[in-house]
C-alpha positions in Angstrom: -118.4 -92.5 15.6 -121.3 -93.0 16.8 -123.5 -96.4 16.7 -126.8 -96.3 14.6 -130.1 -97.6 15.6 -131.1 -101.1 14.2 -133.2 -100.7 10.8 -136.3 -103.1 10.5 -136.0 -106.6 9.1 -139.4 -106.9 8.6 -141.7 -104.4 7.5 -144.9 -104.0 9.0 -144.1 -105.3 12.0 -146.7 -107.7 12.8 -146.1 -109.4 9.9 -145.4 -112.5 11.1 -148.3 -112.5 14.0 -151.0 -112.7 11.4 -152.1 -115.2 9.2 -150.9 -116.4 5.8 -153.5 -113.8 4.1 -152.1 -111.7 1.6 -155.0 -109.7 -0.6 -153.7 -108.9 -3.5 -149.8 -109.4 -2.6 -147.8 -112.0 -3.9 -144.4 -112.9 -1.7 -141.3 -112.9 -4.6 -137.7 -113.8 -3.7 -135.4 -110.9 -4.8 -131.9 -112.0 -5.4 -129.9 -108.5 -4.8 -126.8 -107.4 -6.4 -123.7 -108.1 -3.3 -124.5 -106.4 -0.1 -127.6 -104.7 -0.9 -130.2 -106.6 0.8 -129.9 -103.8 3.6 -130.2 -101.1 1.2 -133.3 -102.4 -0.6 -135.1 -102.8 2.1 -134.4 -99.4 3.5 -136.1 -98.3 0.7 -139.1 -100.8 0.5 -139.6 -100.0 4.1 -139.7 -95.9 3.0 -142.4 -97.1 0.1 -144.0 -98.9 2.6 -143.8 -102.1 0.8 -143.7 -105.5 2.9 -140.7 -107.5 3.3 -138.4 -109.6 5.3 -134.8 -109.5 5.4 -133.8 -112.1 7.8 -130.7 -110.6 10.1 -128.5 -112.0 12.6 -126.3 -110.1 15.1 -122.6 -110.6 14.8 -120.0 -109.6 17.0 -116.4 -108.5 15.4 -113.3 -107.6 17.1 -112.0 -104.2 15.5 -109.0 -102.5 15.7 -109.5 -104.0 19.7 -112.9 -102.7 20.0 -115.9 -105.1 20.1 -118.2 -103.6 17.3 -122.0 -105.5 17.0 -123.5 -105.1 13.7 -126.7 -107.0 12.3 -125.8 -109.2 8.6 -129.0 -111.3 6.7 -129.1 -114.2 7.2 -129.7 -115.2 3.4 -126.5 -113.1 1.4 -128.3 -111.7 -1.3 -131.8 -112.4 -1.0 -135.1 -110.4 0.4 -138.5 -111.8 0.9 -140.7 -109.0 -0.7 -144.4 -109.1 -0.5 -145.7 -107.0 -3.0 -148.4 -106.6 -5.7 -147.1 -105.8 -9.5 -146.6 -101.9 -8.9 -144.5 -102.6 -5.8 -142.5 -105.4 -7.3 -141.6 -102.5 -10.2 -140.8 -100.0 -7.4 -138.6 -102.5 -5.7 -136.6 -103.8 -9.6 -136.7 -99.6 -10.5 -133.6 -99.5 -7.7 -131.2 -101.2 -9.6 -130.4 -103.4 -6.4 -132.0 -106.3 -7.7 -130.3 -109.1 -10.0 -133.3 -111.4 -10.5 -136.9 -111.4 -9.1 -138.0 -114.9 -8.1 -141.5 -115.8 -8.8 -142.9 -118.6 -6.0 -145.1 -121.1 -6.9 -145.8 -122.0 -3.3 -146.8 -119.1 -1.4 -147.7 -120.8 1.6 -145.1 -123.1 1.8 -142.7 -119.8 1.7 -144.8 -118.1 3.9 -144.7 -121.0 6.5 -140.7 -121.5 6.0 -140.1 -117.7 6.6 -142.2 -117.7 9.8 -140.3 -121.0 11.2 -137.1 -118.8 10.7 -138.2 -115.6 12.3 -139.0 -117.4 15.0 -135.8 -119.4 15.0 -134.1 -115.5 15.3 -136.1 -114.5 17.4 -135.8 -117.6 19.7 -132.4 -115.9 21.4 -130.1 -119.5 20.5 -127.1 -119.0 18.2 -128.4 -119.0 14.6 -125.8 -120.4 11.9 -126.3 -119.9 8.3 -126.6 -123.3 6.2 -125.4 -122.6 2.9 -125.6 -126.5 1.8 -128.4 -128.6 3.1 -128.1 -132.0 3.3 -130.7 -135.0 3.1 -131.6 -135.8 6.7 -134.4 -136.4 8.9 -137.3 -134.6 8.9 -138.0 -133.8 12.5 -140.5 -131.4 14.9 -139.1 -130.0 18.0 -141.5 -131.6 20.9 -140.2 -129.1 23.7 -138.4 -125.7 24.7 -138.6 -122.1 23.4 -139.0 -123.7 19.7 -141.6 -126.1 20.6 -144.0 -127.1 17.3 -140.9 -125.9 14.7 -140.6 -128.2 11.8 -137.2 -129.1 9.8 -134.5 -131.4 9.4 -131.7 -133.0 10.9 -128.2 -132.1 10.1 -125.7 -134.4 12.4 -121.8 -133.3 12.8 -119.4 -135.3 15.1 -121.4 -135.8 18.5 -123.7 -132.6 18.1 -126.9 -132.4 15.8 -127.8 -129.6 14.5 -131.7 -128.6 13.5 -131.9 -126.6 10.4 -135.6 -124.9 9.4 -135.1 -124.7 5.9 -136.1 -122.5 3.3 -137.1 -124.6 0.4 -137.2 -122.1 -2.1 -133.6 -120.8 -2.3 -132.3 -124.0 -0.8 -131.0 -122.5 2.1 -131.6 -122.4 5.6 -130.5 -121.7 9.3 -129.8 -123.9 12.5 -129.2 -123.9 15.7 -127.9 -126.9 18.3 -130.3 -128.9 19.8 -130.8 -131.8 22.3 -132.3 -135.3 20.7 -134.4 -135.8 23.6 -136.3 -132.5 22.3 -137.1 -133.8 19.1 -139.6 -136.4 17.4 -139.5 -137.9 14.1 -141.8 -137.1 11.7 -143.2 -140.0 9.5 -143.4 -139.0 5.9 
């Protein structure tokens, strides 16, 4: 069987390289019926509809072959930046459970940028299903230099989790303390 080519987790591609300008788009949180975040946004990216469906890589052992496949990061949910027509294209699929209005675009819009570059950073991403109160901290140094999030701390390792505020979840990756500053709030 042969191994298919990686489908876009963000559509257009530049999105994150430009600024938090939008026009007449709106970002919305669509919470998808189970495992149809891929799906949906194979067909926003075919409508040519913005979105981001944050994906990790995953490595499973098979039947003893090593099989990679890509899983979001966020089970259920796809950032979708669309004006009213595009958010009635995206709920016309019957993929969608609930469209999530935001209240704080730029908030979202700076929370979803902090995690793309947290993927795209090359470290081990884990999924946070359950955030905990913690530190708010800025990394001073390294590939993620200038990130902003919180503290999670587990046994002798501390964890750095960029969170995103409006579905209460987040991801993290491992981090040295001598690479992070507090923030006062």
């Amino acid at each position: 069987m042969p191994i298919l080519p990686a489908e876009p987790d963000v559509y257009p591609p530049g999105l994150f390289e430009g600024t938090a300008t939008m026009g007449e788009r709106a970002w919305w949180v669509l919470h998808t019926k189970p495992r149809q975040e891929k799906a949906l946004a194979r067909q926003m990216y075919q409508a040519g509809v913005p979105f981001y469906l944050p994906l990790l890589q995953r490595k499973n052992l098979i039947r003893g072959r090593l099989m990679q496949s890509c899983v979001p990061l966020f089970t259920s949910y796809l950032f979708l930046l669309a004006d009213g027509a595009e958010r009635i294209l995206a709920l016309a699929t019957r993929r969608v459970v609930k469209s999530l209005q935001v209240r704080q675009q730029q908030q979202l819009w700076e929370d979803l940028t902090q995690v793309n570059r947290l993927i795209h950073s090359g470290m081990p991403v884990t999924p946070e299903q359950q955030l905990f109160p913690g530190a708010s901290v800025v990394i001073r140094s390294g590939l993620l230099a200038g990130l902003k999030g919180k503290i999670l701390r587990s046994a002798n390792r501390r964890r750095f989790v960029v969170l995103v505020d409006f579905i209460q979840q987040g991801a993290s990756v491992v981090i040295e303390d001598y690479m992070l500053d507090a923030i006062k709030e």
